[in-house]
LOKOLZA-819856 format. One record per residue (C-alpha): y, x, z; residue in one letter. Coordinates in pm, whole numbers, padded with zeros to 5 digits, always signed. Each point is the difference from the previous one (the first is absolute). Layout:
YXZA...
//
This chain:
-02706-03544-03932X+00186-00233-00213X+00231-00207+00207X+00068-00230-00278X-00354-00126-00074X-00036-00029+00358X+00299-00270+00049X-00015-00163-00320X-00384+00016-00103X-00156+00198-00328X-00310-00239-00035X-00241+00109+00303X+00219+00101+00244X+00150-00271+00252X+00344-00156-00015X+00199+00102+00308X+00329-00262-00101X-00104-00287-00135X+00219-00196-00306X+00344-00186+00099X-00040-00398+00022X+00261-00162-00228X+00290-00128+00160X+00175-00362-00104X-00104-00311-00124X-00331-00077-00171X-00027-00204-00318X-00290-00176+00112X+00073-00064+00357X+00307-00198+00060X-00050+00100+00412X+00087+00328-00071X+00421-00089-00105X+00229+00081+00253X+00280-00270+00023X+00294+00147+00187X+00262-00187+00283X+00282+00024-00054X+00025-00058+00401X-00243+00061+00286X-00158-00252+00218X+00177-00052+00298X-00225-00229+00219X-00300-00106-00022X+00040-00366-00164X-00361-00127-00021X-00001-00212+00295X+00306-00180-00190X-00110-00001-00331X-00306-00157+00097X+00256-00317+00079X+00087-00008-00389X-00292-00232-00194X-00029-00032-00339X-00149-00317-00169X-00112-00147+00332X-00015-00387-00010X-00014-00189+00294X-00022-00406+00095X+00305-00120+00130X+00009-00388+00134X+00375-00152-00039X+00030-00350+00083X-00348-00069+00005X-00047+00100-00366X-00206+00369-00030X+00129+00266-00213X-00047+00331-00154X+00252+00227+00085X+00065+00402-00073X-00030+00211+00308X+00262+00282-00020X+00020+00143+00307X-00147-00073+00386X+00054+00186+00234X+00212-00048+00374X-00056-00367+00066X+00150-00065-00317X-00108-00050-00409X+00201-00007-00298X-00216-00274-00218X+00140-00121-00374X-00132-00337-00153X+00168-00282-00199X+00057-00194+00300X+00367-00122+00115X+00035+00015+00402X+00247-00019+00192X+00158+00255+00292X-00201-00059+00327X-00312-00225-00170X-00297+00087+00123X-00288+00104-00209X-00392+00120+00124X-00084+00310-00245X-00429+00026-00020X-00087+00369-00014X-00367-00028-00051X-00262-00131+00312X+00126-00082+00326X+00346+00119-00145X+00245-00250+00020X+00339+00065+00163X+00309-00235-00004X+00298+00109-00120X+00387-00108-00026X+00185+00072-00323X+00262+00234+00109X+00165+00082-00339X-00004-00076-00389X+00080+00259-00289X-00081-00177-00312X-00372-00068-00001X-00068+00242+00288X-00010-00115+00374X-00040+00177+00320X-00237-00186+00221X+00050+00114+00360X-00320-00052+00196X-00028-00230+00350X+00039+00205+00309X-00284-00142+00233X-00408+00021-00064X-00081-00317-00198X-00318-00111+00172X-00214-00190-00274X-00176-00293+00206X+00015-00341+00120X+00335-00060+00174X-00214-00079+00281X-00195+00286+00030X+00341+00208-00101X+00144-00202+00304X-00309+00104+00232X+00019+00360-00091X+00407-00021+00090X-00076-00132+00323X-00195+00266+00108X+00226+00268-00102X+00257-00125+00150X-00159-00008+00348X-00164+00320-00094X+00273+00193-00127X+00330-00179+00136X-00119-00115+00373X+00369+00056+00105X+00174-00215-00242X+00206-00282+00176X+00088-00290-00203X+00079-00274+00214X+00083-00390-00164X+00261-00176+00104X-00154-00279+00281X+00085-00299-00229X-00192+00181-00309X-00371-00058-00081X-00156+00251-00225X-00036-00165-00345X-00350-00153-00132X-00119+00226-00280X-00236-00036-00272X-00106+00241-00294X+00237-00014-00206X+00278+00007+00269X-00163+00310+00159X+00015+00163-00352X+00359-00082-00102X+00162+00315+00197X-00095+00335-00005X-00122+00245+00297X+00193+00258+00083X-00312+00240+00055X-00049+00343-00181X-00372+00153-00004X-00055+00348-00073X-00319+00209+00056X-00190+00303-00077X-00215+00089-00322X-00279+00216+00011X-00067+00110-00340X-00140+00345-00138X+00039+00156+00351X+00376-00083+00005X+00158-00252+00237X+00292-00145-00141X+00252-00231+00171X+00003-00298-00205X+00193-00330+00018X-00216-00350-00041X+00169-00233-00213X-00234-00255-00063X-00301-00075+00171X-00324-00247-00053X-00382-00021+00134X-00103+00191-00337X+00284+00219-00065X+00362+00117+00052X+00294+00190-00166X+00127+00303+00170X+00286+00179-00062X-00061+00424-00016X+00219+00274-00016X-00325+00238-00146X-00174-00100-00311X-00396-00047+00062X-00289-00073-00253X-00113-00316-00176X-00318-00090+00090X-00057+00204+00297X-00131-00111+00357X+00274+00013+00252X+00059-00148+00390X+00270-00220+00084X+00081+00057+00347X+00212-00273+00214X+00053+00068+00322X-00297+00010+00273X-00335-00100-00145X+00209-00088-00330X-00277+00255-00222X-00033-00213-00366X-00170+00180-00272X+00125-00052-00302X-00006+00101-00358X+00303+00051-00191X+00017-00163-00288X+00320+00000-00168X+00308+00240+00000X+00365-00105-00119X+00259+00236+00094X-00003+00047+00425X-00190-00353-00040X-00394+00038+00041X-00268-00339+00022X-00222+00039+00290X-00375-00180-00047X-00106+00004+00314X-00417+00028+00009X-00051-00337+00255X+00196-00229+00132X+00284+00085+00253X+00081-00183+00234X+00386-00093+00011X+00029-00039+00410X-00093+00365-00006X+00372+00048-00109X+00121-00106+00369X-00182+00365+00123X+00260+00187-00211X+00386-00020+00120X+00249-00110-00314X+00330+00095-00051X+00333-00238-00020X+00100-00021-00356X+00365+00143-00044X+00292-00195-00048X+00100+00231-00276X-00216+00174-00317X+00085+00288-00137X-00020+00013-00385X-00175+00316-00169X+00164+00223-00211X-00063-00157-00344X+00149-00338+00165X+00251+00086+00214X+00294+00034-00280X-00081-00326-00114X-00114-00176+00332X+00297-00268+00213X+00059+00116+00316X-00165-00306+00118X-00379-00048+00057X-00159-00314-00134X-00253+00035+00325X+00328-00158+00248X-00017-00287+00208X+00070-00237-00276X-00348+00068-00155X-00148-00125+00300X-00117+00277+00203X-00065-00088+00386X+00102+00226+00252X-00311+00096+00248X+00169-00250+00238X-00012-00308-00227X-00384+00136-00070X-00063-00008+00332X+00161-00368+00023X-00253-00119-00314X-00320+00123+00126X+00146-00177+00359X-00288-00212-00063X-00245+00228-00066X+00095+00205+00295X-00034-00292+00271X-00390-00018-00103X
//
């Protein structure tokens, strides 16, 4: 028996060890070169570097004039945004994400042309300031039956009209619960219309796929998602929702302090914009507004 012609084949006979695959890069196939670290990967950073855009314009509305402006980063509450615009520390600005996606901001510092927008604290509520004033109402006999806010005997709460109503900000924080892909993920509302809303996630989810919105009790919206910036995603919701259902869902109290992310923080003031001098009420004086509304 030859051993040899058995291993290596003599024509006929079978092949017992096949031929060695080449090792190393391919001239043809650029996949195949091995680039080397020089250090390992520590973490895993690809919920962060999702945060980092490239070439990503947004509208940005300063002064009533709209702009184009380069989104750098978004992530946190926060944006980083560079434009040939001058602002000042502390103006506010309203940057336009894509549908239903428009948050206010405060300019919170200035490098050259780059500005870090930090974002409102409380759910903007895109409607009528009466119907914004109706859905208030509720929620705060809903959620805050206990609050005492007592005016003084000679004091008569103030007439109000539209504008009035609109000129100071809630102090109400929405959050709710995504269903998306068979994951629920905790998800903070920062905008909210009868056709949309922007929500805040900490997980990234797919453009263009049907998702649930849920608020509270009864609070189910379908919705499609339509746009994805950074933590940011557009909600289309598929019919009208009805704002009152917000009152079924119990907001929180928007802090007196924000905490700056990571890529803001070394450049940040210690001071937030979002302070009683930018016209914030307290859940007390919003109680004392809708007075009015809540003697009907």
């Amino acid at each position: 028996m030859n051993i040899r012609a058995k291993i290596l084949g003599d024509g006929d006979s079978p092949v017992l060890v096949g031929a060695k695959k080449p090792k190393g890069a391919k001239a043809d196939k650029l996949e195949t070169v091995v680039v080397p670290r020089e250090d390992r990967r520590r973490s895993n950073s690809r919920h962060q570097d999702r945060h980092r855009l490239l070439d990503e314009q947004v509208g940005l509305a300063y002064k009533g004039k709209a702009r184009k402006v380069d989104l750098i980063n978004l992530s946190g509450g926060g944006a980083m945004v560079s434009g040939a615009f001058k602002p000042k520390l502390w103006d506010q600005v309203e940057l336009h994400l894509g549908e239903n996606g428009t948050v206010e901001c405060a300019v919170c510092w200035i490098r050259g042309d780059r500005f870090g927008l930090e974002f409102a604290h409380e759910t903007r509520l895109d409607c009528s300031a009466d119907e914004q004033a109706k859905v208030l109402r509720e929620v705060v006999m809903r959620s805050f039956p206990d609050l005492q806010f007592e005016l003084p005997a000679t004091a008569e709460p103030e007439p109000t009209n539209d504008e009035q109503r609109g000129d100071r900000r809630h102090p109400l924080i929405w959050s709710g619960v995504l269903h998306h892909r068979d994951a629920k993920i905790r998800v903070r509302v920062r905008n909210i219309s009868t056709t949309g809303a922007m929500i805040e996630s900490p997980d990234p989810v797919l453009v263009g796929g049907q998702a649930i919105l849920e608020l509270g009790e009864d609070g189910f919206i379908p919705a499609t998602i339509a746009w994805l910036v950074g933590d940011e995603v557009g909600l289309r919701f598929r019919s009208k929702f009805d704002m009152a259902q917000l009152a079924r869902s119990r907001p929180e109290v928007a802090p007196a302090k924000w905490v700056a992310p990571d890529y803001l923080r070394a450049k940040a003031t210690n001071d937030s914009p979002w302070s009683a001098n930018w016209r914030r009420m307290s859940l007390g004086e919003l109680r004392q507004q809708l007075e009015g509304f809540l003697k009907r």
